[in-house]
VEXDREN-2710 file (C-alpha; in Angstrom, 1 decimal):
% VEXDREN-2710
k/r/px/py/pz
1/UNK/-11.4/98.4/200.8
2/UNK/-14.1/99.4/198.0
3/UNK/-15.3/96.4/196.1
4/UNK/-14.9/99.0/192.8
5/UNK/-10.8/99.1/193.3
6/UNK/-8.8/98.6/190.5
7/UNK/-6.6/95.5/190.8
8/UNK/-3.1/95.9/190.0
9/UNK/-2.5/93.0/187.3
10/UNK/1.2/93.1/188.4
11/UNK/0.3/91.6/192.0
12/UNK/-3.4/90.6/191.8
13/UNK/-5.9/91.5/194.0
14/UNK/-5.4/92.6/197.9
15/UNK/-5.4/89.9/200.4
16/UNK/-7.9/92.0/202.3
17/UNK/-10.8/91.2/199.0
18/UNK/-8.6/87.5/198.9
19/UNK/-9.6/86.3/202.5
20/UNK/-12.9/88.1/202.0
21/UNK/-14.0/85.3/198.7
22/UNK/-15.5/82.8/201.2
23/UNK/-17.5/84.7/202.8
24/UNK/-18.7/86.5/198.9
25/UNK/-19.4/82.8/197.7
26/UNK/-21.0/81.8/201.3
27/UNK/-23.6/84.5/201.1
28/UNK/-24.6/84.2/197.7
29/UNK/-24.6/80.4/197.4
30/UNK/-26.9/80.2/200.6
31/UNK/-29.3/82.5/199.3
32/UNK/-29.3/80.9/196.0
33/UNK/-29.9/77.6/197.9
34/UNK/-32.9/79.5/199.8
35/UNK/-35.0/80.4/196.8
36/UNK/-34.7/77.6/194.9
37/UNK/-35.7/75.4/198.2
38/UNK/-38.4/77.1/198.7
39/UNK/-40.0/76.8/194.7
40/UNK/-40.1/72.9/195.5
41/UNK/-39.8/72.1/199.4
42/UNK/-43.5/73.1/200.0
43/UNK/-44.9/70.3/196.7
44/UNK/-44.7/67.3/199.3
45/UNK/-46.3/68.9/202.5
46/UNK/-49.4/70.3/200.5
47/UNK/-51.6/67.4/201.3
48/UNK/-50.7/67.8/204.9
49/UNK/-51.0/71.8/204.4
50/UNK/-54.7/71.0/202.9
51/UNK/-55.8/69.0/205.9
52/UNK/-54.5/71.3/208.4
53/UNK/-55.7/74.5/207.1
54/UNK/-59.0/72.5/205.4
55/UNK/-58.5/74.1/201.9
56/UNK/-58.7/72.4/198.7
57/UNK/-56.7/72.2/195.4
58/UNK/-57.6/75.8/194.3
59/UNK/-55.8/77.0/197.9
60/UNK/-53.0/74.3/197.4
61/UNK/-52.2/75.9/193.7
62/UNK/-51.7/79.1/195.4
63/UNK/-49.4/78.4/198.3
64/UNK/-47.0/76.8/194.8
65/UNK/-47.9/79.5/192.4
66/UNK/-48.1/82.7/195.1
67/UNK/-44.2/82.6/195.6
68/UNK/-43.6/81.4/192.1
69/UNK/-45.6/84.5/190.8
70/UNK/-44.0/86.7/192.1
71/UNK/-40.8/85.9/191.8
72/UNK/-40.9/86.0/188.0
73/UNK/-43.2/89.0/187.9
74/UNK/-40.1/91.1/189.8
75/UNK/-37.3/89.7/188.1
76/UNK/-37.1/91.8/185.6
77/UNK/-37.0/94.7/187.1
78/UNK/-35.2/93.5/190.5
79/UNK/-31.4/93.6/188.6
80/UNK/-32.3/97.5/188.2
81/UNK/-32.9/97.9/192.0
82/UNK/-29.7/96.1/193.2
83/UNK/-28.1/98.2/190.9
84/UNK/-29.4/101.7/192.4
85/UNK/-29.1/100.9/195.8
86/UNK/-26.1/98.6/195.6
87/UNK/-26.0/95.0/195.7
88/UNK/-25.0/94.0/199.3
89/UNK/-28.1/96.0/200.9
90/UNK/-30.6/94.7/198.0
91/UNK/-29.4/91.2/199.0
92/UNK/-29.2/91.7/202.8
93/UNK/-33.0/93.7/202.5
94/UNK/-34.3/90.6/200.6
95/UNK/-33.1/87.9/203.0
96/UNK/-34.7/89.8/206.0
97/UNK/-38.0/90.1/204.0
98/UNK/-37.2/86.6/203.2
99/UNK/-36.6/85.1/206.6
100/UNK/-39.4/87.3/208.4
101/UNK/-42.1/86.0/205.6
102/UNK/-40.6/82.4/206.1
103/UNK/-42.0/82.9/209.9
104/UNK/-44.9/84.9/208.6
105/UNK/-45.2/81.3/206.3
106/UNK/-45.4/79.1/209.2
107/UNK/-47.2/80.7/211.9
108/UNK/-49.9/81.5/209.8
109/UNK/-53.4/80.7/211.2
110/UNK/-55.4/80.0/207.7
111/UNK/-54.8/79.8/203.9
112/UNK/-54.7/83.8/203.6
113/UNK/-52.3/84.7/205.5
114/UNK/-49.9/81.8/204.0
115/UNK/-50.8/83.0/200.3
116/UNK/-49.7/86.3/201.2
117/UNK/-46.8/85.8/203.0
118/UNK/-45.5/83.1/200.2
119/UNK/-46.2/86.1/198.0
120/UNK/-43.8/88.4/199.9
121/UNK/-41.2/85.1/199.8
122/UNK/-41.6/85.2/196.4
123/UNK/-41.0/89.4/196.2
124/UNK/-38.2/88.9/198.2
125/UNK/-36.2/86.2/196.0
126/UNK/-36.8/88.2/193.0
127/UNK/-34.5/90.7/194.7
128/UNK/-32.3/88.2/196.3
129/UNK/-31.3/86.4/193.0
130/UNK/-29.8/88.8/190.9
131/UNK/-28.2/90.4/193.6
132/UNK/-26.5/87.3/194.7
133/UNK/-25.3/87.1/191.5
134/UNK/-23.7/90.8/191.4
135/UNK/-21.7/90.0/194.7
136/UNK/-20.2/87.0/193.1
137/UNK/-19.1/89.8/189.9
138/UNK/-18.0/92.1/193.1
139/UNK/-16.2/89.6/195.3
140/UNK/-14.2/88.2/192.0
141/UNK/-13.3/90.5/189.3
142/UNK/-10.7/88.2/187.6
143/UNK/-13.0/86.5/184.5
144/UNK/-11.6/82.8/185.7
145/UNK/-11.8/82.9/189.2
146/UNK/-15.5/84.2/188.8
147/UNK/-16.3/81.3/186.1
148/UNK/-15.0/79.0/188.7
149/UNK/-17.1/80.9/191.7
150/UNK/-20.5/81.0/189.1
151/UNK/-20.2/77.3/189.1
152/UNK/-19.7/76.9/193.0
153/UNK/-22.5/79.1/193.3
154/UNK/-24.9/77.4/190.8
155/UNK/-24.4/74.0/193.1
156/UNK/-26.2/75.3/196.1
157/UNK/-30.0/75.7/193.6
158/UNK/-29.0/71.7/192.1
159/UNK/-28.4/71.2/195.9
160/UNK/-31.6/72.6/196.2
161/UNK/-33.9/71.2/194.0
162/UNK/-32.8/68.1/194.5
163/UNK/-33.3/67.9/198.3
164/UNK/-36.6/70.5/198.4
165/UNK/-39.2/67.0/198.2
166/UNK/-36.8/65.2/200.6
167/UNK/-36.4/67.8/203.1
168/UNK/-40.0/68.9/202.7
169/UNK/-41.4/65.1/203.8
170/UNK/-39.1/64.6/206.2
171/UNK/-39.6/68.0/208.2
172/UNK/-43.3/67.5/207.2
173/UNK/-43.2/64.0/208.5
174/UNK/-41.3/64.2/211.4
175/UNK/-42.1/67.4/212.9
176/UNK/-45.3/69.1/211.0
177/UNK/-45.5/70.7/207.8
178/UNK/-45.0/74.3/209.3
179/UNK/-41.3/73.1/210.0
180/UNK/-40.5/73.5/206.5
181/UNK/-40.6/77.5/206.5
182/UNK/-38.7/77.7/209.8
183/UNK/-35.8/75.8/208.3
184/UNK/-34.8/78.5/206.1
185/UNK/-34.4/80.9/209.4
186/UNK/-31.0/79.3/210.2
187/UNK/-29.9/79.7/207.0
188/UNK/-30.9/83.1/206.6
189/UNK/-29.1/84.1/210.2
190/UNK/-26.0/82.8/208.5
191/UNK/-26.1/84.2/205.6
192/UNK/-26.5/87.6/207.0
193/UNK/-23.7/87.0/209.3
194/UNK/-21.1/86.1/206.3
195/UNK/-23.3/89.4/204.5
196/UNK/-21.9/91.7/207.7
197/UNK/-18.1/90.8/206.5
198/UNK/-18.9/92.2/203.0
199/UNK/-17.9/95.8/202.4
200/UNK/-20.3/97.8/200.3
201/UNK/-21.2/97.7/197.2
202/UNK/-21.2/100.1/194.4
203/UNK/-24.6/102.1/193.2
204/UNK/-25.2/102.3/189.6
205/UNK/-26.9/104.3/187.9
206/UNK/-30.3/102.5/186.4
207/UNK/-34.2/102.9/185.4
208/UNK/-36.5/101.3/186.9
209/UNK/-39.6/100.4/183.7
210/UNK/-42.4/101.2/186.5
211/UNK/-45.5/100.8/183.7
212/UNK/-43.9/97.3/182.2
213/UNK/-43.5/96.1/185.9
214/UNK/-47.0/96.7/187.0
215/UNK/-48.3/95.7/183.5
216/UNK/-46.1/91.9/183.8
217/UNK/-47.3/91.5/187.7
218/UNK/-51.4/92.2/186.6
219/UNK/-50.7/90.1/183.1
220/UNK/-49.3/87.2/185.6
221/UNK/-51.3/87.7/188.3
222/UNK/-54.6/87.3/186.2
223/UNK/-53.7/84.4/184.1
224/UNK/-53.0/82.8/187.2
225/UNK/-56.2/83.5/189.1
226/UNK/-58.4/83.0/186.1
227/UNK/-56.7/79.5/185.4
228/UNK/-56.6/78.5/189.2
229/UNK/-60.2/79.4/190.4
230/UNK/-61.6/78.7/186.8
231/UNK/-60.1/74.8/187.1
232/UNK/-62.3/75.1/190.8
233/UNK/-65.2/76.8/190.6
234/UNK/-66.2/77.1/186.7
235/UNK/-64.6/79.4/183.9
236/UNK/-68.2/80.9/183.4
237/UNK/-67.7/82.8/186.5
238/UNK/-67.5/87.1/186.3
239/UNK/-64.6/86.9/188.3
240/UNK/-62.6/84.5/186.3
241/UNK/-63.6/86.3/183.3
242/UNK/-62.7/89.7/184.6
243/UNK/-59.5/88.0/185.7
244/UNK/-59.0/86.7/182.0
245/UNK/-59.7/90.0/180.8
246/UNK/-57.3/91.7/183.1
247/UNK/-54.4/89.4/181.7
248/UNK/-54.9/89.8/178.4
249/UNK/-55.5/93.9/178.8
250/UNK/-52.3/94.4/180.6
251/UNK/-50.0/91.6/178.3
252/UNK/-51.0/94.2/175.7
253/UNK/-50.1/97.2/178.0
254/UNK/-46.6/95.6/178.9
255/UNK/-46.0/94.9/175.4
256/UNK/-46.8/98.7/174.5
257/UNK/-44.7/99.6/177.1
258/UNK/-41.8/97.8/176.1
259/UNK/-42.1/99.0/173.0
260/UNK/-42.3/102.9/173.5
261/UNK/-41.0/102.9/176.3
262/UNK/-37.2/104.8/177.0
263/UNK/-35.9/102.0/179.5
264/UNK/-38.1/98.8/179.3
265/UNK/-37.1/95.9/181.1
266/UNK/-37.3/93.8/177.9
267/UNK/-36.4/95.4/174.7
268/UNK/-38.0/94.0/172.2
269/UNK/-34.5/93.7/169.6
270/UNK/-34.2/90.6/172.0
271/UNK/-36.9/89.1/170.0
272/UNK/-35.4/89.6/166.3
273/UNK/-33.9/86.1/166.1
274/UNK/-35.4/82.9/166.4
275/UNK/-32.9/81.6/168.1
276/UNK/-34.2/84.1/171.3
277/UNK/-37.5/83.4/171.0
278/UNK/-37.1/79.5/170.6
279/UNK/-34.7/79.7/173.4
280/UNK/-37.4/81.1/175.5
281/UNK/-40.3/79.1/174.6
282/UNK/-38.3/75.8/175.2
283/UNK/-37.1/77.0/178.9
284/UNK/-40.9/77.6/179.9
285/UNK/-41.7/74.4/178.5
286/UNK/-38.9/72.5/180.5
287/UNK/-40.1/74.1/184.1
288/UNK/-43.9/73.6/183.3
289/UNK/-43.1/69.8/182.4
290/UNK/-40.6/69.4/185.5
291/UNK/-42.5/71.6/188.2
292/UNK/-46.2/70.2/186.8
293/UNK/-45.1/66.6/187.0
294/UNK/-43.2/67.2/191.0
295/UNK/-46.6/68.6/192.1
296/UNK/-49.0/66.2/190.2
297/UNK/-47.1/63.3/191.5
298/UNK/-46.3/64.7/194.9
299/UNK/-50.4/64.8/195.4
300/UNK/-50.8/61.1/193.7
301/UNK/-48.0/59.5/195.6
302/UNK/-49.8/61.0/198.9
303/UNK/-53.9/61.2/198.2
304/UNK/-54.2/58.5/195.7
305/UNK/-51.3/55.7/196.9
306/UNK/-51.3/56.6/200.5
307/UNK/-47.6/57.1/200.7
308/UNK/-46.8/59.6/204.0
309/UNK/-44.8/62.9/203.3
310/UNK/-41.9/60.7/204.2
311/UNK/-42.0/58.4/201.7
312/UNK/-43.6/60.7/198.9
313/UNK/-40.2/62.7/199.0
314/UNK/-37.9/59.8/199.4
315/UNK/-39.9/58.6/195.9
316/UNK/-38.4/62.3/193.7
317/UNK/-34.7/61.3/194.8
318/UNK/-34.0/59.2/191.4
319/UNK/-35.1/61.7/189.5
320/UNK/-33.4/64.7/191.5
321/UNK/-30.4/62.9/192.4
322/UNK/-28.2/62.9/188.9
323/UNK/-30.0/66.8/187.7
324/UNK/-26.3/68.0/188.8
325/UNK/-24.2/65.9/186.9
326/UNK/-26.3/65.6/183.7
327/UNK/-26.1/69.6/184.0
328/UNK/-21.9/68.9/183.5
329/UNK/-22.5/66.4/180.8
330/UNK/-24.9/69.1/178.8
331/UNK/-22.1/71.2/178.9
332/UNK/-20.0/68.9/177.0
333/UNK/-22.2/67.7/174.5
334/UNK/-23.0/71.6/173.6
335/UNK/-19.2/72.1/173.0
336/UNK/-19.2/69.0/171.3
337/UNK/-22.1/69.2/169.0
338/UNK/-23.2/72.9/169.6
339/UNK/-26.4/73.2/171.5
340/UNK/-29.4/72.0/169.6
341/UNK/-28.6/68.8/170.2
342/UNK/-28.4/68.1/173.8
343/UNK/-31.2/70.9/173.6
344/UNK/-33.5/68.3/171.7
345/UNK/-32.7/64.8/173.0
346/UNK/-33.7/66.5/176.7
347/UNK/-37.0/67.6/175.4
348/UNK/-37.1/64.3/173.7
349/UNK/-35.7/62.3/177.0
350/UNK/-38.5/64.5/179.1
351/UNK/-41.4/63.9/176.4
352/UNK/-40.6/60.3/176.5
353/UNK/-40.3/59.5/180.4
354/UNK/-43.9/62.0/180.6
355/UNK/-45.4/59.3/178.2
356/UNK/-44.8/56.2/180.0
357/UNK/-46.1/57.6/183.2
358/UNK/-49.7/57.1/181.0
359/UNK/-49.0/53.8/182.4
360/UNK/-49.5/54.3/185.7
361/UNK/-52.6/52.9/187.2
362/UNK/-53.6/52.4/190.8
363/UNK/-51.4/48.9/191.2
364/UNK/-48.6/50.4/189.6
365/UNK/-45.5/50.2/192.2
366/UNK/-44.4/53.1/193.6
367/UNK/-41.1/52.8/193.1
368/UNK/-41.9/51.7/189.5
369/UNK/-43.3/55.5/189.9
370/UNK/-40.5/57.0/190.7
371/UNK/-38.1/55.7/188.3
372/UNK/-40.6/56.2/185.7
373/UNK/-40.3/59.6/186.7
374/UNK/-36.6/59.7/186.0
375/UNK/-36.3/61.3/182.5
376/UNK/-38.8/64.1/183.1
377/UNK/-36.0/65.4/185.3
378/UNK/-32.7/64.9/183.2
379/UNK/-34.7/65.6/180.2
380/UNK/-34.8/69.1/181.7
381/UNK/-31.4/69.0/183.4
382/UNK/-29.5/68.2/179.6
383/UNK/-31.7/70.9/177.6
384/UNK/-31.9/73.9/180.4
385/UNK/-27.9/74.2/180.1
386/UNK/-27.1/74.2/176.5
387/UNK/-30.4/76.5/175.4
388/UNK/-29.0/78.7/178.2
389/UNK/-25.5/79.3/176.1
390/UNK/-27.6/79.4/172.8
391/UNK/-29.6/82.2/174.1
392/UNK/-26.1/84.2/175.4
393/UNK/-24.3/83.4/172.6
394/UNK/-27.1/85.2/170.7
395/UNK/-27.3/88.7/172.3
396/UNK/-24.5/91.3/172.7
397/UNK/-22.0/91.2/175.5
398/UNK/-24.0/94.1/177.3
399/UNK/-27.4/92.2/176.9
400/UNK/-26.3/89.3/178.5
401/UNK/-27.7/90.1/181.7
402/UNK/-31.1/91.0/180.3
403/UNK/-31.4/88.1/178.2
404/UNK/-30.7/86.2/181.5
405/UNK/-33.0/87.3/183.4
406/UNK/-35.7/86.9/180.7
407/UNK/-35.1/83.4/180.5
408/UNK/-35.3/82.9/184.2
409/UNK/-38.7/84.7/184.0
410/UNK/-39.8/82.4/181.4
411/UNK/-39.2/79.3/183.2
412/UNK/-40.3/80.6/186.6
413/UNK/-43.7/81.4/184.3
414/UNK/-43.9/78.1/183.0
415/UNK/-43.7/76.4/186.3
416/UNK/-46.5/78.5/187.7
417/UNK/-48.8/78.3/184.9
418/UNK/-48.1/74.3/184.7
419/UNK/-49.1/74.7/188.5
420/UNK/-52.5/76.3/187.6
421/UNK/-53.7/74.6/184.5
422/UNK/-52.5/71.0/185.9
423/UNK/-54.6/71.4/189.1
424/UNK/-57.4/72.9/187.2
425/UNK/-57.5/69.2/185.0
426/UNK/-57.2/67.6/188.5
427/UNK/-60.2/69.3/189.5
428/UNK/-62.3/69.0/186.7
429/UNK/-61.6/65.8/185.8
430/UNK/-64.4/62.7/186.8
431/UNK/-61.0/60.9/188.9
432/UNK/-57.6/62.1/190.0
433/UNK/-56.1/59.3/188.1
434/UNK/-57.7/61.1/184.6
435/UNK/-56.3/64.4/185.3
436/UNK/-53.2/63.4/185.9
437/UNK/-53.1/62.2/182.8
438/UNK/-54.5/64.8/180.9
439/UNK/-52.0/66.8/182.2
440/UNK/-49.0/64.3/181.6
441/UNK/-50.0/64.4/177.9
442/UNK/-50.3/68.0/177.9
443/UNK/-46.9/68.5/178.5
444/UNK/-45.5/65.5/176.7
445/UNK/-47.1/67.1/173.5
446/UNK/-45.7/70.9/174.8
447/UNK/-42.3/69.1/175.0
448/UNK/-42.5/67.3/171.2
449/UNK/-43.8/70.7/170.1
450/UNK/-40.4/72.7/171.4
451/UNK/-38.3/69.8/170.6
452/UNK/-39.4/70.2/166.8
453/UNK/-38.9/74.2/166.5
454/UNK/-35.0/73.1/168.3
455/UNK/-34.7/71.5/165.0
456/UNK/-35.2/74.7/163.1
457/UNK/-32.1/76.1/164.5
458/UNK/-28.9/76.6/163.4
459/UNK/-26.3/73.8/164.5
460/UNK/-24.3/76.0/166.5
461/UNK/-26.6/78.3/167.9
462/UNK/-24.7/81.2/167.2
463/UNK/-26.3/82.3/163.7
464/UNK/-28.5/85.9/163.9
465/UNK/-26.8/87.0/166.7
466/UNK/-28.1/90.0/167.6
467/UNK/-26.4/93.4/166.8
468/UNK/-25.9/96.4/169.8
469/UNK/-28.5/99.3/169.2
END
């Protein structure tokens, strides 16, 4: 039966699309669960990965930020692809490309072929996400059953991210660090086998903003560079300069192109109210503190304190282990209070818990380490939800989905830039130990910084709400 049918309000929906629901939720929460594994599973293994392929931290920073990169380059426009060619084959093409790049990931022979297939990954969850989310819209068209699916669905990424450093040391550990790309084949397999139930789904009619997509992946893609082989080889360089150049050049061109252009990915109405613009800057701040900090101390833990794979990833769980249920409580104190304030005390919580691991020194206990780490994670777990509903709450109805994915792309940015400029201080710094904490400042002081323009908002979030053009 077509996923478009009309449901008769009188008798609900057929049980044909009823006993199809599992299978809807199955699909979309295991691919969900793939790409937010694969953001944070590889963090641990990267000291093994560097000793294995013999690269250093400028090669390390690009098996993270290669996937990362790419993924929020393509978001933005990935939403207008499912929609032309449907979501069920967007999703079922992007877990292919996923699960055949996964391979690609771990038989690769050197740090080239890795970097490039985490880079197709990376393409492939950009596609992936949004379409997960549009067969979860498809497979429940009443607005309460598909609040209660959204929220099933959103488990399998906290599932995610809290197991990624675990599961990544312990496959790393117990069976070599190429293990932890063939683990998502399994998962993939099954996924596509709950896809095959699906029937198909609608085409829409959509755009695709071809000059902003190529402007946002050469803006990304030569920040990254420049910051990544700049931190490594010297910021003098042609290459990193050219790299710089490149960045700034096409920022402009995406800007101009978003501007003038007759279906840009990101209109730029979005940015009228400061509520938008806050919203975004905090949500980049929140991933660069929590991804920068997970790979800064997943190197430490291993190079600096001698801890195996193992052991590095058992040291994340306390501050992975309560991200879920902190997400429920945010929830609650934004009804509560409106969303500025769990929105600052999480910046606050994070900036605080980043400044106390200054402390650390090379006799510090590592499991004083790891609880020290504790609030950078539910710092970020209480403000991501609440700034989330502020930013919705502040956009029409119809640019809901845009403002989404915007904010997704922000805080997939902010954890690959944290990625880059965070090794870079590793590298130049005269001991590890110094630019670890160069960089733990760094984003204590981002953190304080968004926690303070919070403040300028209103109470409830919902003032300059944007108006439909």
């Amino acid at each position: 039966m077509a996923a478009e049918q009309a449901l008769d309000p009188t008798t609900g929906p057929p049980a044909t699309e009823r006993r199809g629901r599992p299978a809807v939720l199955g699909a979309a929460l295991l691919g969900f669960f793939l790409i937010s594994l694969d953001a944070l599973i590889v963090t641990v293994a990267l000291p093994d990965i560097g000793r294995g392929l013999g690269v250093g931290m400028s090669g390390l920073q690009w098996v993270v930020d290669g996937y990362t990169l790419m993924f929020a380059a393509l978001m933005l426009s990935a939403g207008a692809l499912s929609d032309r060619i449907g979501a069920k084959r967007a999703f079922g093409g992007g877990l292919v490309l996923f699960a055949a790049a996964s391979a690609a990931c771990g038989l690769a022979p050197g740090l080239s072929v890795l970097v490039t297939a985490r880079l197709v990954q990376g393409a492939a969850a950009a596609v992936m996400m949004p379409a997960s989310l549009a067969l979860v819209r498809q497979g429940f068209p009443d607005q309460a059953e598909r609040a209660r699916a959204i929220a099933v669905w959103t488990v399998g990424g906290a599932v995610a991210v809290a197991a990624g450093p675990v599961v990544g040391g312990a496959l790393t550990a117990s069976a070599g660090w190429r293990w932890i790309f063939y683990v998502n084949l399994p998962a993939a397999l099954a996924a596509l086998a709950l896809l095959a139930r699906l029937p198909a789904s609608p085409r829409l009619p959509a755009r695709l903003d071809v000059p902003g997509q190529a402007t946002a992946v050469l803006a990304m893609g030569g920040l990254t560079y420049g910051v990544i082989e700049g931190g490594a080889e010297g910021f003098g360089r042609p290459a990193v300069l050219a790299s710089l150049a490149v960045a700034v050049v096409a920022a402009a061109g995406f800007l101009v192109a978003q501007a003038r252009g007759a279906h840009p990915m990101v209109p730029m109405a979005l940015f009228r109210t400061r509520v938008v613009t806050v919203s975004l800057v905090v949500g980049f701040m929140a991933n660069a503190a929590y991804y920068g900090g997970v790979f800064d101390f997943s190197l430490y833990l291993q190079q600096e304190r001698g801890q195996t794979a193992l052991h590095a990833g058992l040291m994340f769980i306390p501050m992975t282990a309560l991200v879920a249920l902190v997400n429920l409580a945010s929830a609650r104190l934004a009804a509560r209070y409106g969303p500025r304030v769990p929105m600052t005390a999480g910046q606050l919580v994070g900036a605080g818990g980043l400044l106390t691991l200054l402390l650390v020194g090379p006799h510090t206990g590592v499991w004083v380490v790891a609880v020290l780490m504790v609030p950078v994670g539910l710092g970020g777990a209480l403000a991501v939800p609440a700034l989330t509903a502020m930013l919705l709450d502040a956009v029409p109805a119809d640019r809901a989905g845009t403002a989404g994915a915007v904010l997704n792309t922000a805080r997939q940015v902010g954890g690959a830039i944290a990625v880059a400029v965070f090794g870079a201080l590793l590298a130049g710094a005269d001991s590890f130990l110094a630019g670890m904490r160069w960089s733990v400042l760094l984003a204590a002081a981002g953190l304080l910084a968004t926690a303070a323009a919070t403040l300028t908002l209103p109470r409830a979030g919902g003032a300059g709400t944007l108006t439909a053009a």
